[in-house]
Each structure stands twice: as structure tokens, then as C-alpha cells.
C-alpha positions in Angstrom: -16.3 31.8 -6.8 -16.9 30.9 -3.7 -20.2 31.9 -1.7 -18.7 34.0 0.5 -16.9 36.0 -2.3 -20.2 36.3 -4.2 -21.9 38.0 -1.8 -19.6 40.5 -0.8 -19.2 41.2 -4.4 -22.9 41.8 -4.9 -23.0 44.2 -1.5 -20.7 46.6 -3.4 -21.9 46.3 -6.2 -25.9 47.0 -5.4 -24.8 50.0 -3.5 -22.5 51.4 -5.5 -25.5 51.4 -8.5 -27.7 52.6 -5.7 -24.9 55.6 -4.9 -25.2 55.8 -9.0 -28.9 56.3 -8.8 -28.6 58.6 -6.5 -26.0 61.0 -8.6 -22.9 60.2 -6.1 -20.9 59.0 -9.0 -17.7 59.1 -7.0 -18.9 56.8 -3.8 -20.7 54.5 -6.4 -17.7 54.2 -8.8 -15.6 53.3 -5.8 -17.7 50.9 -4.3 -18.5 49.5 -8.0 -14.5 48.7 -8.6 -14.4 47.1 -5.1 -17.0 44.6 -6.3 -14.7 44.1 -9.1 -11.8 43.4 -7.2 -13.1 41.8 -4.4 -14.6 39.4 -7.2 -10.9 38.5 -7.8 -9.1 38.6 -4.8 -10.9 37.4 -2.0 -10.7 33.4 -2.2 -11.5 30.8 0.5 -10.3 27.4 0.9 -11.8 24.1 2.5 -10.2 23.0 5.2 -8.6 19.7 3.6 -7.3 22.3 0.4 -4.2 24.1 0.0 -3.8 27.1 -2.6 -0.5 27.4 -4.0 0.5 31.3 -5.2 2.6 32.3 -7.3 3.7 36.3 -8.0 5.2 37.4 -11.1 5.7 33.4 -11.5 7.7 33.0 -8.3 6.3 30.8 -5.1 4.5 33.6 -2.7 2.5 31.4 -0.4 0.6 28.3 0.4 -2.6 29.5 1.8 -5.4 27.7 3.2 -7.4 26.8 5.0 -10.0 30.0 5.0 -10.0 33.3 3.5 -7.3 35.0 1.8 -6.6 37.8 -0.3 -4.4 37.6 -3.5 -3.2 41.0 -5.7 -4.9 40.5 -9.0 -2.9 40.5 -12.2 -0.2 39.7 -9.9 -0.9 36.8 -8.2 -2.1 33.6 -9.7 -2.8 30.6 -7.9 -1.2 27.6 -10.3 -2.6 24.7 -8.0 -5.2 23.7 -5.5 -4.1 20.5 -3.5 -6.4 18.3 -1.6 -4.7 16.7 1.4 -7.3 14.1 1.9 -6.5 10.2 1.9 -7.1 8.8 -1.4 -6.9 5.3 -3.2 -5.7 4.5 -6.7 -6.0 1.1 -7.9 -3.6 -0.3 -10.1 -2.7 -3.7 -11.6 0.3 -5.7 -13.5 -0.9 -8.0 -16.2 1.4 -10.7 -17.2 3.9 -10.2 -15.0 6.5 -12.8 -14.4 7.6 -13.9 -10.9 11.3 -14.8 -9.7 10.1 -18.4 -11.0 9.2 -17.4 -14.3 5.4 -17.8 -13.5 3.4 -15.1 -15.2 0.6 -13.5 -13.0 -2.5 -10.8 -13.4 -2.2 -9.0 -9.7 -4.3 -6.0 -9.0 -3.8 -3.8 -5.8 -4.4 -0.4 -4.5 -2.2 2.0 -2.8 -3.8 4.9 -0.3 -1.6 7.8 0.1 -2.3 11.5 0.8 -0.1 15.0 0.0 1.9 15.9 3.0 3.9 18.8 1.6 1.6 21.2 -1.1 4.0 23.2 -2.1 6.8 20.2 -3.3 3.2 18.5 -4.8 2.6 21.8 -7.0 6.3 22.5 -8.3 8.3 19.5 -8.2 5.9 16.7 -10.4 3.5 18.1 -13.3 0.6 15.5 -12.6 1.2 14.2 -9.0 -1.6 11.9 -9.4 -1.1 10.1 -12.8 3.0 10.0 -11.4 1.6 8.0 -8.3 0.0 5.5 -10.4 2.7 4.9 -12.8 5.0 4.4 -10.0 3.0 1.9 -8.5 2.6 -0.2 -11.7 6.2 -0.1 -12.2 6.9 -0.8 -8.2 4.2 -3.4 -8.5 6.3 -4.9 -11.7 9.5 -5.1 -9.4 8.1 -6.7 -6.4 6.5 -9.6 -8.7 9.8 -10.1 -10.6 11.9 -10.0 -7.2 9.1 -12.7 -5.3 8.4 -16.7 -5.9 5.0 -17.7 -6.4 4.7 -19.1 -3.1 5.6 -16.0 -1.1 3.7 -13.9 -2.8 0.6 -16.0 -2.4 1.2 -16.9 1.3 3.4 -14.0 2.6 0.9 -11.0 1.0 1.2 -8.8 4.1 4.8 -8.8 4.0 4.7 -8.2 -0.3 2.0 -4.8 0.6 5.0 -3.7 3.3 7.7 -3.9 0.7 5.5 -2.5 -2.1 4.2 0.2 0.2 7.9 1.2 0.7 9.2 1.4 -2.3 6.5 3.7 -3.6 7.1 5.8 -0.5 10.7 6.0 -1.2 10.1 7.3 -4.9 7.6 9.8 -4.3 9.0 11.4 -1.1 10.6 14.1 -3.5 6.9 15.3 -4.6 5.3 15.7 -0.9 3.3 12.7 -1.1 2.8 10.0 1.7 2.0 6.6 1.1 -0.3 5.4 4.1 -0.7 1.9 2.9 -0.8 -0.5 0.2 -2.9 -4.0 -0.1 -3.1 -6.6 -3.0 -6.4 -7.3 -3.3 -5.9 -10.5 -5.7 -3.2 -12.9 -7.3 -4.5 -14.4 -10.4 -2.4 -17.7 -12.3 -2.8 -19.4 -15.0 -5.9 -22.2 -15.1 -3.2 -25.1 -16.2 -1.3 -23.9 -13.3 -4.3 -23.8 -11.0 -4.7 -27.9 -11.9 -1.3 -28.5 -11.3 -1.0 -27.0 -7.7 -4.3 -28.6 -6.6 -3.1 -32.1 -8.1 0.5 -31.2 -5.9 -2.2 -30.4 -3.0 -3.7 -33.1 -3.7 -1.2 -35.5 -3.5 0.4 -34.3 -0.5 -2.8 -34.4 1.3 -2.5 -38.1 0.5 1.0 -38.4 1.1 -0.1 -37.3 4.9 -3.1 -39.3 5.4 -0.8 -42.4 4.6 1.6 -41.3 7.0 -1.6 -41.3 9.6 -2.6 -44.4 8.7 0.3 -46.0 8.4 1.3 -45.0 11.8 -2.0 -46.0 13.2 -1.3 -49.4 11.5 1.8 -49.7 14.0 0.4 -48.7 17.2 -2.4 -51.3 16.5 -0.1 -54.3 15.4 1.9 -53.0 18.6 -1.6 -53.8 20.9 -2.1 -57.1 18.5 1.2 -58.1 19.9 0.9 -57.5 23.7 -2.7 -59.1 23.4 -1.2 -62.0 21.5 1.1 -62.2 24.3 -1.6 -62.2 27.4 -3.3 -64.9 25.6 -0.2 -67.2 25.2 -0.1 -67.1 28.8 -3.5 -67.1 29.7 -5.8 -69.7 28.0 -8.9 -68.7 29.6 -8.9 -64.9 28.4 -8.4 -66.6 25.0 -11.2 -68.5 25.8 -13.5 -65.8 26.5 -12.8 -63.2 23.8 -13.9 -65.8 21.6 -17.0 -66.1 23.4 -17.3 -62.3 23.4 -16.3 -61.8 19.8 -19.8 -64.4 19.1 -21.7 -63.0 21.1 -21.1 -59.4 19.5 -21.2 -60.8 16.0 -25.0 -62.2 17.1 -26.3 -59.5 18.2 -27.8 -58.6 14.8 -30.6 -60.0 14.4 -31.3 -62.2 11.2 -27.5 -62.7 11.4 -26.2 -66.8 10.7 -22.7 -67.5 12.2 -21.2 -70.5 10.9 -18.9 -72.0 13.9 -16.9 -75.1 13.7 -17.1 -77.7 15.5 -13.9 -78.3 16.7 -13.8 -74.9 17.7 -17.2 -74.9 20.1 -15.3 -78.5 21.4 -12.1 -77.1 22.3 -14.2 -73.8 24.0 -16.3 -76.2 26.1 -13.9 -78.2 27.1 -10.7 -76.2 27.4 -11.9 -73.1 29.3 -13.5 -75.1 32.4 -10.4 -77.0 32.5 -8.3 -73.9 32.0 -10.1 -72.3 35.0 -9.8 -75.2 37.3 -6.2 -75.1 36.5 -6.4 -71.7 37.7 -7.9 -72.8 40.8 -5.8 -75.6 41.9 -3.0 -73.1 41.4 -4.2 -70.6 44.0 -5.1 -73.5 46.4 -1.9 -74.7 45.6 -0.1 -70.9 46.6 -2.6 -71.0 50.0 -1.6 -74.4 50.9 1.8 -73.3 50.8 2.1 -70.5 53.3 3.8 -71.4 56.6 1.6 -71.5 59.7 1.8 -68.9 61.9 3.8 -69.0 65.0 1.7 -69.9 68.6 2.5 -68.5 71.3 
């Protein structure tokens, strides 16, 4: 009874013993039965509730929300439906996948009654029919999905899940808002083997990496190799440079040969004065210009 009820109930009543007490049987008796009924028939619903009536057994109304009077005896109100959002979680354990991989997946589906009256007469339990629906739907989208997708691609697996529950429980007035797998568990020996396959792909591409860094620098190798064929001097003195970086450590001993400290004192001055004579050679060879 709600409060409302209740107090209107004990109005009539407290007066119609006072009307008693006072020998007005007639006014109190009156007032005494409207208590009574009043009791019964005045009924209030929240404003997210929905009261369906039935008189004589037949569908009357759907009333709600607020106050509203039913015809005792009569009337009887066979179901009070809450039209608020609200979640059931449900899983599939074991389930195997289009590849024949079994999985544990749990997930939860939010859905609300639209329609009270198809809620009340078409589906006994509307909620314990939601949740075997969505086990069963959740069986059918694992069996229909590889692995893969269903690990990667979960949005698209809670769109196709979310409407295949819709499509079932349209009959019973109930809309599905949304549903979202909240985990994909596999088996542990399958766990080691996709992180070995990881594993080895991630390998796979660092070789690729490195071996095509490997080319670009044999590439640079080359057309250094070639500017030092041609130029004995810039030989000359990247050797002198590569020494002088390899000494810059201190407590470092650089064993040099000989031959190799001969040919760099010797072949580098000569290499430059070759370089020299050739540009004298080039300036010497210009024609005078013209006097007037």
C-alpha cells in the first residue's frame, strides 16, 4: 500500500469510529467501508512503473504513472513493469568458434521494456527469457566468428549480438539498447602458441628492417668506395680521421702498420700536389683575353 493510500484510508476510517462514538452509526459505517475500499482500489504508480489490469481476466488497462482507481474483486492487476534500463550479464563457457577453438566469453546486454502490455501477456518471465536468449544468441555468434575476429573486431561481434537478441524479443515489448563483451578467455596452450606466432612475426619484421637497412648502407659503402677510387686524397684522410676517432679514448693502444703510416705520409702530399698541378694546369690553359 502505498503512502498515499494509507492515509486516506486512515482519514475514513478515524472518523467514521469517531461518527461511531458519537451514535451516527449510518455516517460512520459509510465512511468505515470507504476506508475499506479505498484500501483496495486506490493504487499509485512510480513514474518509471506500469500496472497492467485485468477484469474478469481480460486486459482492461495499462495504468501508470500516478494514481488510479481499480473495481475490487473485479480488477486485478497481474503485473507491474519497470521501464527502466537494466543490465543482465551473461556468459558461454566452452563454446567453440567457426575454427573449432573453444572459448569462456562473458558479456552483458542492457535493454529496457518498451511496450508493458506485450511484456505482461505475451512471455511468462520476461526477464529470465532475456537471459536465455542471450546465452543462446551469445552461442551462435561464437560458432558463426573465427578467433581472430572476435578478438579484434569486438565492436562489430556486440552490433551483431545486440541484433539478434533484438530481433527475438521484439514480440515481448522489450528493447535491446546495447550489448558489450566484456572478455574473451582461450585456452593457456593456446595463449603460448599465439604469443610464440607473435613472437615470431615480430622477428620476421625486425629482419626485414634490418635487412633492408643492410642494403641502403652497402648502397653508401659503394658510392664512397667509388669517390675514393677517384680521389686518393679523401682516402687519405678518412684514414687519418678514422685514427684520430679511434684515439680519442684515452688509455686506448692502436696498433698501425707501418707500411700503412708510409704510404699515408707519402701518398697524400703527393696526391695533393697532383691536385694542384692539375688546376694550374686548367688556369694555364685558358685563352687570353682579347685587347682592344
Amino acid at each position: 500500500m502505498n503512502p498515499i493510500t494509507a492515509l486516506i484510508t486512515i482519514v475514513f476510517i478515524v472518523i467514521g469510529a469517531l461518527l461511531l462514538a458519537a451514535h451516527l452509526a449510518i455516517p460512520g459505517v459509510i465512511l468505515i467501508v470507504l476506508g475499506v475500499l479505498t484500501a483496495f482500489a486506490l493504487k499509485m504508480a512510480n513514474n518509471w512503473e506500469r500496472f497492467v489490469v485485468l477484469r474478469v481476466g481480460k486486459l482492461h488497462a495499462v495504468k501508470g504513472p500516478g494514481l488510479f482507481l481499480i473495481v475490487p474483486i473485479i480488477d486485478s492487476i497481474t503485473a507491474v513493469i519497470d521501464e527502466r534500463i537494466q543490465t543482465t550479464a551473461f556468459n558461454a563457457e566452452q563454446a567453440l568458434t567457426r575454427d573449432t577453438v573453444p572459448v569462456n566469453v562473458d558479456a552483458v546486454v542492457f535493454w529496457h521494456v518498451h511496450d508493458a502490455q506485450s511484456a505482461a501477456l505475451n512471455i511468462t518471465n520476461y526477464r529470465e527469457a532475456i537471459d536465455r536468449v542471450a546465452q543462446t544468441s551469445l552461442r551462435e555468434t561464437i560458432g558463426s566468428s573465427m578467433l581472430s575476429s572476435l578478438l579484434a573486431d569486438r565492436k562489430d561481434a556486440d552490433d551483431v549480438l545486440r541484433a539478434e537478441i533484438a530481433r527475438k524479443t521484439a514480440d515481448w515489448g522489450i528493447s535491446v539498447n546495447s550489448v558489450e563483451i566484456r572478455d574473451v578467455a582461450i585456452p593457456v596452450a593456446l595463449q603460448d602458441a599465439m604469443s610464440r606466432q607473435a613472437q615470431a612475426e615480430r622477428e620476421k619484421q625486425a629482419r626485414v628492417i634490418l635487412g633492408s637497412a643492410e642494403a641502403e648502407i652497402a648502397a653508401k659503402f659503394v658510392e664512397a668506395a667509388r669517390t675514393y677510387a677517384s680521389d686518393p686524397a679523401a682516402l687519405h684522410l678518412r684514414a687519418m680521421n678514422i685514427i684520430y676517432e679511434t684515439t680519442k679514448e684515452r688509455g686506448a693502444t692502436i696498433l698501425i702498420p707501418t707500411t700503412m703510416v708510409d704510404s699515408m705520409s707519402v701518398a697524400l702530399p703527393a696526391a695533393m700536389m697532383g691536385q694542384s698541378n692539375t688546376a694550374a694546369q686548367s688556369l694555364g690553359s685558358k685563352p687570353a683575353p682579347a685587347s682592344s
